[in-house]
C-alpha positions in Angstrom: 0.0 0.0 0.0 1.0 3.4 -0.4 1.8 6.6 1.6 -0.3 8.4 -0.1 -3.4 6.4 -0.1 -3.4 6.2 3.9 -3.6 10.2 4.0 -6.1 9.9 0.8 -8.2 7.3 2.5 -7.9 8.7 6.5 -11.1 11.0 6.6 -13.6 7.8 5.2 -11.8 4.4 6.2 -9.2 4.9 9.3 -9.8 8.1 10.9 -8.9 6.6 14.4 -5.3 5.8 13.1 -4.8 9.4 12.7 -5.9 10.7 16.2 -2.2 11.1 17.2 0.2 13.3 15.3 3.0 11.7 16.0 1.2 8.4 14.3 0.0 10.1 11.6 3.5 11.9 10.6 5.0 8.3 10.8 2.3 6.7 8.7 2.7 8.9 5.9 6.0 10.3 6.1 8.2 7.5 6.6 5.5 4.7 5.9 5.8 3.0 9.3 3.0 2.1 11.2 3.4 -0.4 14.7 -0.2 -0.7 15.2 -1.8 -0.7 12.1 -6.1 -0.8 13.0 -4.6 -1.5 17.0 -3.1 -5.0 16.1 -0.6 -5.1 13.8 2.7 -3.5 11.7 2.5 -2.8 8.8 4.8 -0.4 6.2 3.5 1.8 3.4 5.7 2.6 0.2 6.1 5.3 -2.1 7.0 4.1 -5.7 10.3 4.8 -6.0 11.2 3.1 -2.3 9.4 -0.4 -3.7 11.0 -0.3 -6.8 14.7 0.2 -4.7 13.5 -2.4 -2.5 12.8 -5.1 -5.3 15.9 -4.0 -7.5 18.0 -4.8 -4.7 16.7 -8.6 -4.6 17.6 -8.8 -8.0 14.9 -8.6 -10.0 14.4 -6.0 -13.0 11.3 -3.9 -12.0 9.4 -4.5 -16.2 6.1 -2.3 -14.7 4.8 -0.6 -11.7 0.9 -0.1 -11.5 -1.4 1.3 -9.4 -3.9 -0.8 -9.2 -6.9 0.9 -7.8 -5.7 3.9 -9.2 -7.9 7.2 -8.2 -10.8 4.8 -7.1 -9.1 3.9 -3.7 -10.8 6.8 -2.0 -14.0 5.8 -2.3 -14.0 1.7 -3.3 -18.0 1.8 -1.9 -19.4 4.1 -4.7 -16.8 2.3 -7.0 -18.0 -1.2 -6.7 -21.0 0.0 -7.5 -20.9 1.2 -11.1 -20.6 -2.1 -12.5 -24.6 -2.8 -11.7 -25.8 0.8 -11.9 -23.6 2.7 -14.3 -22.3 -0.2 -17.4 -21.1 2.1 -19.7 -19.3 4.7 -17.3 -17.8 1.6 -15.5 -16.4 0.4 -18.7 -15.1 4.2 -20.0 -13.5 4.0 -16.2 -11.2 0.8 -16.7 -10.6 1.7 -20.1 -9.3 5.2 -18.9 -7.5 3.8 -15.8 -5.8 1.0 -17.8 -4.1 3.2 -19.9 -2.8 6.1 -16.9 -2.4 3.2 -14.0 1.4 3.3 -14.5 1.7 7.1 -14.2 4.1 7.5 -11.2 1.0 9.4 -9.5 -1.4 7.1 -9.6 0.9 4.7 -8.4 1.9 6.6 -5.5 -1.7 7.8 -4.5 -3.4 3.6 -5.6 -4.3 1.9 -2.3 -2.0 -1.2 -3.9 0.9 -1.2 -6.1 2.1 -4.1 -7.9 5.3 -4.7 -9.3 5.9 -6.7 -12.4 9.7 -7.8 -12.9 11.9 -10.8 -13.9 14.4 -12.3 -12.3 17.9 -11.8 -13.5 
C-alpha cells in the first residue's frame, strides 16, 4: 500500500489511526505504522522506495501499477458502477488501464504491484 493512499483514505476508512500526530507523521511520512487498525505492523511505500527495494533482490522492475488507481478513496461508490452505471464503468477501466502506471497514480493507488523478472 501506499503513503499516499493512507492520508487519501484517513477521513472515510481509518480516521482513528490518525488521532495522534506523532502516528499520523509516521504513517505517511516514513511509511511505518506499529499498530496498524490496534493489532498489527505494517509499512507503506512510495513508488520509488518499492522499486529500490525489489531491485535490490535482483529482479528488473518491467512495470509498476497502481492498481486501484484514483478509485481507492471511495471503493464503496466504486463497486457499485458495475450494476448501476455499465457504460461509465467500462469508460472507467478503459481510462484507468491506460494512466495506472503514471508514477502518481501509483503513488496515490491503495495497492501497487510490481511486475519484474528475475535476473
Amino acid at each position: 500500500m501506499g503513503h499516499l493512499a493512507t492520508l487519501m483514505n484517513a477521513p472515510r476508512r481509518w480516521i482513528h489511526e490518525f488521532n495522534d500526530k506523532k502516528h499520523a507523521y509516521d504513517v505517511v511520512f516514513k511509511g511505518d505504522d506499529y499498530m496498524w487498525h490496534g493489532k498489527h505492523y505494517a509499512h507503506f511505500f512510495l513508488r520509488d522506495e518499492f522499486e529500490k527495494l525489489v531491485k535490490s533482490t535482483g529482479i528488473d522492475v518491467l512495470e509498476m501499477v497502481g492498481l486501484e488507481g484514483l478509485a481507492s478513496p471511495d471503493p464503496d461508490a466504486f463497486n457499485l458502477l458495475p450494476k448501476k452505471y455499465p457504460k461509465a464503468y467500462k469508460n472507467w477501466i478503459e481510462l484507468h488501464y491506460k494512466i495506472c502506471t503514471n508514477p502518481t497514480i501509483v503513488d496515490t493507488s491503495g495497492h501497487i504491484l510490481i511486475v519484474g523478472k528475475k535476473k
